[in-house]
C-alpha positions, 0 to 999 in steps of 0.5 A: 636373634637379639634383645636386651637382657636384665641389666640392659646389656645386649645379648644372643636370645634362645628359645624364647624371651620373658617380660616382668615389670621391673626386673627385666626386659629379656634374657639370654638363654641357652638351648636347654639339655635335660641332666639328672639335676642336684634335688633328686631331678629337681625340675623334672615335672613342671606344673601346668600354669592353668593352676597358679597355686601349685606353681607357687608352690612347686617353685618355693618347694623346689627353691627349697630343694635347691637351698637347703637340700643340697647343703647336705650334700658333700659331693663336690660334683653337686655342688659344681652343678648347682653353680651351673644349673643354668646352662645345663638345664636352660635359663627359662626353664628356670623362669618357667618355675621361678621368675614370677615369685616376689624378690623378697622370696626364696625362688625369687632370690635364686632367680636373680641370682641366675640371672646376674651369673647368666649375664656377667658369663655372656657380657663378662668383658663389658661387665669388668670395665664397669666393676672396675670403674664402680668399685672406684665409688664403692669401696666397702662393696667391692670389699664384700663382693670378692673380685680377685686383681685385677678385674677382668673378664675371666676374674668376674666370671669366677666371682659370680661362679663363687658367689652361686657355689655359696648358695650349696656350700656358704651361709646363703645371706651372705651369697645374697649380700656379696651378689648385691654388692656386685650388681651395685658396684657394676651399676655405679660403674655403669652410670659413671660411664654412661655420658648421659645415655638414658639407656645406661642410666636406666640400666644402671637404675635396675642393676641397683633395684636388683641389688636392692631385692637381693640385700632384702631376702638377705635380711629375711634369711638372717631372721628366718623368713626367707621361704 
């Protein structure tokens, strides 16, 4: 089964697809497995969805976890699964718990932050050709971003993978900014490449409101009001 992702990329479909005005038209998840998770089984009871205020709260209290709970952690085993947390424990089951809370959150940050890794891990090919293009136009973002020479599809999967690990290890507005800086340089690249396509441009046009969303909640944990 197929269907668009986020970022307007083409991709395999799992258990189930999520619609949200702005942010996405679907997303690529894989088939869940159930592992002990960094937060103390920081997923292990979800709430119903018949109560929306005990969802919001468990998805800013588990986002809570997850950001500065596992910064205490020195194991470099938790650290590795924080990076991984979507693939080991299935990207909606993430969206179950965080995809509706605002960008300008802390679960609605680390939301996006899943699914930019999510996508560049499955479309890492095309997503090259475009950072590779767009960093040609944004020189002070790709200085941000961090993507090692040349580009390729092995070398953006690592920069994500090195971005998510900031989110256990690194300052977190910082892994916000060069997550931003990535998506805009991957939008601008797309646009330039587009010939015109609406459906490119259209993408390219949400990559950058993602970027948008993830420089806000990057100024928002400078001044501490990111929760």
């Amino acid at each position: 089964m197929y269907g668009q992702t986020l970022f307007g990329i083409t991709g395999r479909v799992g258990m189930r697809r999520f619609a949200r005005s702005g942010t996405m038209d679907a997303v690529t998840t894989p088939n869940p497995r159930r592992p002990i998770l960094p937060g103390n089984k920081l997923f292990e009871s979800l709430p119903g969805a018949a109560d929306p205020a005990t969802v919001t709260e468990a998805a800013h209290r588990t986002a809570e976890l997850l950001v500065r709970g596992v910064r205490k952690s020195e194991d470099a085993e938790v650290h590795a699964r924080v990076v991984k947390l979507a693939d080991e424990y299935g990207l909606d089951e993430l969206a179950e718990l965080w995809s509706d809370s605002p960008a300008d959150s802390l679960p609605g940050a680390l939301w996006r932050l899943y699914v930019l890794r999510s996508w560049v891990h499955s479309n890492a090919e095309e997503v090259s050709r475009e950072f590779a293009t767009g960093r040609e136009y944004a020189e002070v973002h790709a200085a941000v971003a961090g993507v090692a020479e040349p580009p390729g599809p092995a070398e953006v999967r690592d920069m994500v993978d090195a971005v998510l690990r900031g989110v256990a290890t690194g300052d977190f507005a910082t892994t916000l900014d060069r997550a931003a800086a990535f998506a805009r340089i991957v939008a601008t690249g797309r646009a330039h490449l587009a010939d015109d396509g609406h459906d490119r441009v259209l993408s390219a046009s949400k990559l950058v409101e993602t970027a948008d969303q993830l420089q806000t909640a990057a100024r928002a944990e400078r001044a501490g009001h990111l929760w």
